[in-house]
N, C-alpha and C positions, 0 to 999 in steps of 0.2 A: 504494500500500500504506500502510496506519495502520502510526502506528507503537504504537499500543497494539490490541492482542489480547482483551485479557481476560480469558485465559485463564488469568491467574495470580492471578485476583482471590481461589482462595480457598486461597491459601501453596502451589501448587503449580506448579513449573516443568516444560521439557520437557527431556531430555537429547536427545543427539544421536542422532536415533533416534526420535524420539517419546515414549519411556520418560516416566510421569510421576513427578516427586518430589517431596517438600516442599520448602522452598525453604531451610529448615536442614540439608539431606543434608548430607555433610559431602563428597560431590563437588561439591554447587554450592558450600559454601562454599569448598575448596581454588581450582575453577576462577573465582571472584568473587574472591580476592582476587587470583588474577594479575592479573585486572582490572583492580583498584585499581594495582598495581604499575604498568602497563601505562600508565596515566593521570600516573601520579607521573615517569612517563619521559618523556611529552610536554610536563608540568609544566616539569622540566627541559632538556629541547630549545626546550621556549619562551623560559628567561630565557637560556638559553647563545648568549654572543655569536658575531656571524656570521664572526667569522675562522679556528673552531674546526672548519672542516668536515669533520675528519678524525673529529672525536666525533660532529656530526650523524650521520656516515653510518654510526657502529659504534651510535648509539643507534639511529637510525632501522630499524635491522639486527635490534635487540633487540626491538624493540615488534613487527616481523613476525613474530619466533618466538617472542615470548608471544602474541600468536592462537594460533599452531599450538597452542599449550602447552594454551592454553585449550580448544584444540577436542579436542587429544588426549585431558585429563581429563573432558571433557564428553561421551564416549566408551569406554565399558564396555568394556575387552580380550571379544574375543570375537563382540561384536553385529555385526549386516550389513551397518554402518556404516562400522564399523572400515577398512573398504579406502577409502574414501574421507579417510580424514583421514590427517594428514602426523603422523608420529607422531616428536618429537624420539629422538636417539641420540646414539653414542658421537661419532662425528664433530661434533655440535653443542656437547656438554662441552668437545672437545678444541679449538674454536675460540674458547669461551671462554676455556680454559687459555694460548693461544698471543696471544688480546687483554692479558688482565693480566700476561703478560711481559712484552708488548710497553709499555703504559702503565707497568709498574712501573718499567721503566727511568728511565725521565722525572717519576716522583715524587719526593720526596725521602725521604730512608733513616727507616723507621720506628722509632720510638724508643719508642714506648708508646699509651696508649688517648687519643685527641682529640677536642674535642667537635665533633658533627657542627652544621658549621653554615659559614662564610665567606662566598663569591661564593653569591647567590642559585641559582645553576645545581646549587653543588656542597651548596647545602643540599638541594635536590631532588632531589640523587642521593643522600643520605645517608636523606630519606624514604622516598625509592624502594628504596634495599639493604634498609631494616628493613619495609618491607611484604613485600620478597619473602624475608627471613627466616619475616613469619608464612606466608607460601603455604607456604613450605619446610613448614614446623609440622603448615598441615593435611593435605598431601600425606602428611607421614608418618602424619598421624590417620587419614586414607583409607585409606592402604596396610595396616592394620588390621584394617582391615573388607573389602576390596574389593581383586580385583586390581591395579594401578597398571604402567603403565609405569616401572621403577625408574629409567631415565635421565632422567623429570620430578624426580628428588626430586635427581638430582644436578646435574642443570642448572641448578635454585636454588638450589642452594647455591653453585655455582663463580660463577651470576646476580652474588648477592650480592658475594661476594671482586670481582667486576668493579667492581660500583658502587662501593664505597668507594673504589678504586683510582682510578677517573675526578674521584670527588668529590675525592679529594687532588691528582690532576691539574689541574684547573680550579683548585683553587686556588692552586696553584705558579704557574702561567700566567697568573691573575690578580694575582698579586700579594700574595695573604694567606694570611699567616701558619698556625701550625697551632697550637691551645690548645690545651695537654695537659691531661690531668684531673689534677689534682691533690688527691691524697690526702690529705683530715681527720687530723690528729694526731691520735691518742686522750690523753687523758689521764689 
């Protein structure tokens, strides 16, 4: 199989299903930028040192159900498709909710806004939280126009609350520090 088609040569994509769209819908761009997300988490798994396998396996964990996520929004509530794709839920949220307890523990006590950046892993989570803030963004743009699965738009957002939390994780673990923002005087 090629891995190019053609098919998109003039701005239009396939949804799941055949359906065709421009390639600006604002479903391809919600399920594109999970994408991006999805990529910024391997990013991450890439520089995260190997003693950390208890993150490996909760990112590695993440990146399976941003596909699903992917495939869910690339999937029109309704079409004849729909039974074939794994569509996230409340149980997915709440295993989110029950990792950043679990991580918040072992952070150190938050005191105010820091700039994302330290151990290269926890800068890549920090990329990664703020692309899947925009997914968040278009997901709610979609949900607008277009039915949505409502547990994709909360599952990025507790996504995110996760990522930060790992990224302050990794840093505590590594060793550095947290640089708070620090607020301009006016004068």
């Amino acid at each position: 199989m090629k891995i190019y088609t053609k098919t998109g040569d003039q701005g239009e994509t396939g949804l799941y299903g055949a359906e065709r769209v421009p390639k600006d819908h604002p479903r391809v761009e919600a399920y594109g930028t999970v994408d991006e997300a999805n990529s910024a988490l391997g990013l991450a798994r890439s520089l995260l040192p190997a003693q950390h396998a208890d993150l490996q396996g909760d990112l590695e964990y993440l990146q399976n159900a941003l596909f699903d996520l992917g495939a869910d929004l690339a999937t029109r509530q309704g079409s004849p498709y729909a039974k074939n794709v794994t569509r996230l839920d409340a149980a997915d949220v709440e295993r989110l909710e029950h990792l950043i307890d679990r991580y918040q523990e072992e952070a150190p006590p938050f005191t105010g806004f820091i700039h994302p950046g330290g151990h290269p892993a926890a800068a890549a989570l920090h990329l990664a939280r703020t692309i899947t803030r925009r997914a968040e963004r278009c997901v709610v743009s979609l949900s607008h126009q277009e039915e949505i699965n409502l547990e994709a738009q909360r599952y990025l957002n507790r996504l995110s609350d996760l990522l930060f939390t790992l990224a302050r994780v990794v840093n505590a673990r590594e060793g550095f520090s947290e640089e708070k923002w620090l607020v301009k005087k006016r004068r």
